[in-house]
N, C-alpha and C positions, 0 to 999 in steps of 0.2 A: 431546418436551417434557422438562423437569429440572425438579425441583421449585424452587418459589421459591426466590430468594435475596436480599439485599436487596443491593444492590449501590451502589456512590460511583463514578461514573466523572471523573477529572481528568483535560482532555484539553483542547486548541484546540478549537474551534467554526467552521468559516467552509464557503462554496463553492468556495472555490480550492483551498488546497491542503492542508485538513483538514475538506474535505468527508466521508470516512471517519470521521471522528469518530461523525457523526451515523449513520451508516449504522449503525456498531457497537451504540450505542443502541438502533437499533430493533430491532438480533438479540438482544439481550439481552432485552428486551421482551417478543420473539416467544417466547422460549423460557421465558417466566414470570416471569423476574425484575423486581424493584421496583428500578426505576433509579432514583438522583438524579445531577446532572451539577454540577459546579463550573467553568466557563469559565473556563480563565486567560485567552484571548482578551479577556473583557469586563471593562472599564476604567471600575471604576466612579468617579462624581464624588469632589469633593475633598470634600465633606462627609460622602459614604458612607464616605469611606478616612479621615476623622479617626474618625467612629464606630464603624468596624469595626478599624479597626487595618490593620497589614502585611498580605502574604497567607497568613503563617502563622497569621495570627489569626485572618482570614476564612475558611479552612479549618479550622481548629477550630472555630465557631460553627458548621458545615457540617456536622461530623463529628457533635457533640454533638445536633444534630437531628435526624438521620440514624440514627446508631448502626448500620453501614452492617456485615456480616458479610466483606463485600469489598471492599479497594479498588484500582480498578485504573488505572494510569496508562499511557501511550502514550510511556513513554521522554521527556522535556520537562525540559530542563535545568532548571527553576524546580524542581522537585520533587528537589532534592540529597538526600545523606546526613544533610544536619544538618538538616532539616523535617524529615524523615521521624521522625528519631531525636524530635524533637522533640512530633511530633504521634501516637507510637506509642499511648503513656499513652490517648490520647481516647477508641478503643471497642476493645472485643475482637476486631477484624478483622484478615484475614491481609492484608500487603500484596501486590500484584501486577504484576509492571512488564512489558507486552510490547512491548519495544527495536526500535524501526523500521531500527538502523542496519545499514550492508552492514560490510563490512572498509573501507572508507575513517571511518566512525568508530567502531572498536571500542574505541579508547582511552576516545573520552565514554560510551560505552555501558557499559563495566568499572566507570567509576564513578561513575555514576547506578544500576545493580545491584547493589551492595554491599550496602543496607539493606532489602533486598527478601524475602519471605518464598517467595515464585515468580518465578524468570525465565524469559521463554522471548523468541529471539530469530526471527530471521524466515527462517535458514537455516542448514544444518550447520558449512558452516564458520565463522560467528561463532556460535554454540554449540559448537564445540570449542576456538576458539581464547578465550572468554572461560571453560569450566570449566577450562582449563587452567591458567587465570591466577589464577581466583577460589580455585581448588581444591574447586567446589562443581558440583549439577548443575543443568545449562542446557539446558530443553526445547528442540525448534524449533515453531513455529508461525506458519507459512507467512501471507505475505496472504491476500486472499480477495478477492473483491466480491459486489455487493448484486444480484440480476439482476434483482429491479424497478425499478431506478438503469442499470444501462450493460445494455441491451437490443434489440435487434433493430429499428431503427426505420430508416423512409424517410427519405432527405434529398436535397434538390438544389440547385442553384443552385451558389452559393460552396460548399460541403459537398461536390461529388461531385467525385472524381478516380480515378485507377488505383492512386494508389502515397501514402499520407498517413504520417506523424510527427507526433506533437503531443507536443511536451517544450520541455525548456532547451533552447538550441542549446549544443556545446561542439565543439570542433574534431574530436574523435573523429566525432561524430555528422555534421557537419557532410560530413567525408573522406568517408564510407560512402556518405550520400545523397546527395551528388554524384553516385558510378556509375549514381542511378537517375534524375537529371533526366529525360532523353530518355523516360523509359516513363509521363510525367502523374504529377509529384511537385507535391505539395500538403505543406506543413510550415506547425505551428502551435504557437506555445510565445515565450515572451520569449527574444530576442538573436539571430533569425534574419535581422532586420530589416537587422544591422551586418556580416554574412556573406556568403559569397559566392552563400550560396543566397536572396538578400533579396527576388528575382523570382519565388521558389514560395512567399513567405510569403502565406498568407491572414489572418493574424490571429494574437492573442497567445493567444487560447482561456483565456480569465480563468475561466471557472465551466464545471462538471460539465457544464452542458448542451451547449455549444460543445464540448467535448471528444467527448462522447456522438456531438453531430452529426458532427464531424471524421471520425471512426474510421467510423460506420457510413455514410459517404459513399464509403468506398473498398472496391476491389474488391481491394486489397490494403494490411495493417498490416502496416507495419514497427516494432520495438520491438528499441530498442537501450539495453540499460542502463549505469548511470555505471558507470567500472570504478576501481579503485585505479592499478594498474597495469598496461598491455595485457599481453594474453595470458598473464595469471597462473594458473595452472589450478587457484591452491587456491581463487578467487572460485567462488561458488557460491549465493550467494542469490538470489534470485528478485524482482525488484521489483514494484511494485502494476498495472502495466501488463497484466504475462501474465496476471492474473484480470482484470480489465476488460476486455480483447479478448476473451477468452473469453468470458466474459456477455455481449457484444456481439454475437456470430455472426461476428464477422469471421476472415477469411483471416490467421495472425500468422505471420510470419516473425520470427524474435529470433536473436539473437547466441546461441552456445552458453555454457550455465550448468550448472556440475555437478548443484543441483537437477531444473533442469527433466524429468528422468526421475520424478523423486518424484512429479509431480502430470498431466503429459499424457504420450500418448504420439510420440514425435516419428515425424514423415510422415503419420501418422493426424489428429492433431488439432493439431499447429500445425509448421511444418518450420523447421530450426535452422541459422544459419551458421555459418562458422567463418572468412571471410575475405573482400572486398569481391568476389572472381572467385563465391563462392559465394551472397551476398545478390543479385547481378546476376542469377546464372541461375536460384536459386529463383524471383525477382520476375516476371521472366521468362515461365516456365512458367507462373505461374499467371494471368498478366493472358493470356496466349495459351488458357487454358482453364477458361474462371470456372466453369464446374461444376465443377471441381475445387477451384474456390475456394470458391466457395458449398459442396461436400460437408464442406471443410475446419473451415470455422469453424462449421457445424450441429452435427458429432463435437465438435469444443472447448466449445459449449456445453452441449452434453447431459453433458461430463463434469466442467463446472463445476457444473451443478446439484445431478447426483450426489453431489459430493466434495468443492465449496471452495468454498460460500457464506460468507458471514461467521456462519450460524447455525451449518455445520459447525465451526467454529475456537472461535467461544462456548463453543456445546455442552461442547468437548471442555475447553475451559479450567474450565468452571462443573464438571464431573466432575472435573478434575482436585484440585480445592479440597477440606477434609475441614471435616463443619460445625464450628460453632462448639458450647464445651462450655458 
């Protein structure tokens, strides 16, 4: 535990695709702090927005209730350099921005970190390539996940197959999983429907649960992340995937990330490609020897528990903060 702190978290709210939001909340919670949460998600009526004003306003009424020691935001273009500068005057807290993006958006990321009193990004190389630019220093602070949220559970029916993907479809991804049709490819994510993999789609997997069920349906994840440009080798961040598979118990095969040595070890707890001949024959192996699969993803979660909960990453952020005087 860390002792209290009072904490403002501005951040989207939903099931889909800022279900992490909530999750964050709760590890902050766990670990002592007094959270309040400002949704920019939620749209309030035309009479609450004549009463309260813009959203810089509505966030100042927030702040001034609050009187929050930290505030921390989740990277969210509404939250610019001129709110911020704007809303600094309100309480004596440091601000804190932890930037979701990879190198395809470090440009928006450079300058939404600018008025920031903490940045930490979500992998080495966009925290070198933005202290380089900002000329200032830039933590990394890896995703995480929740393991009471993406967990080890039964599933059948539509849910169970050999080989699953649950994302966007984009043609990179779309290339790859193709080598793995033949072995019981299951894909679930918007845009796979208009692809040519449109006969392994089970569904669009809208909410955390369906996703959950997806992945722990297969006796093998595959997790392929967006890239800037193929086979760049300064890409290196890690997307929210490789800690949800892990809290899952699942079997992960991913694309190689200069990261991914930072947080598993590869062959032990999740094994890495490097090329479509490579994701074949890991795939492969391991629907040919599910104890091996099943060994696989039991190591990957025991060493998400150990080391990348969302409480480890809080933790270390709420330590990293110096109190207020």
């Amino acid at each position: 535990m860390t002792a209290s702190r009072s904490v403002l978290f501005i951040a989207e709210f939903d099931d889909v695709y800022h279900a992490h939001a909530m999750q964050r909340r709760r590890a902050l919670e766990r670990l002592g702090a007094t959270v309040s949460v400002f949704d920019l998600k939620a749209r309030p009526s035309f009479l609450e927005r004549f009463r309260a004003g813009d959203l810089g306003r509505r966030i100042e009424r927030c702040i001034d209730e609050v009187q929050p020691e930290l505030i921390l935001v989740n990277g969210n273009d509404a939250i610019d350099e001129a709110l911020v500068d704007r809303l600094r005057g309100r309480a004596r807290a440091r601000w804190i921005n932890w930037l979701p993006q990879d190198l395809r958006g470090i440009s928006e990321a450079i300058v939404l970190a600018r008025p920031f009193d903490h940045i930490y990004a979500i992998g080495t190389d966009v925290a070198a390539e933005m202290a380089d630019r900002l000329g200032r220093t830039v933590d990394v602070l890896a995703f995480a996940a929740d393991p009471s949220v993406y967990r080890p559970i039964k599933t059948r029916d539509q849910y169970r197959a050999n080989v699953v993907f649950a994302g966007h479809a984009t043609p990179r991804r779309e290339r790859l999983l193709a080598e793995l049709a033949e072995f019981g490819l299951a894909v679930w994510g918007p845009g796979w429907r208009k692809t040519s993999l449109r006969d392994y789609c089970r569904g669009e997997a809208p909410s955390t649960d369906e996703y959950l069920k997806a992945y722990a349906g297969a006796t093998v994840a595959v997790n392929i992340h967006h890239v800037l440009v193929e086979n760049d080798p300064r890409e290196a961040s890690c997307n929210q995937r490789l800690f949800e598979l892990a809290a899952i118990g699942a079997a992960q095969v991913v694309d190689d990330r200069g990261d991914i040595a930072r947080y598993f070890e590869r062959d032990r707890e999740v094994m890495v490609f490097r090329d479509a001949a490579e994701l074949r024959s890991l795939v492969r192996e391991l629907i040919e020897n599910p104890a091996e699969a099943e060994r696989l993803g039991q190591a990957a979660r025991a060493r998400l528990l150990q080391d990348h909960t969302y409480m480890h990453r809080l933790r270390h952020l709420l330590l990293d903060q110096p109190r207020a005087r």
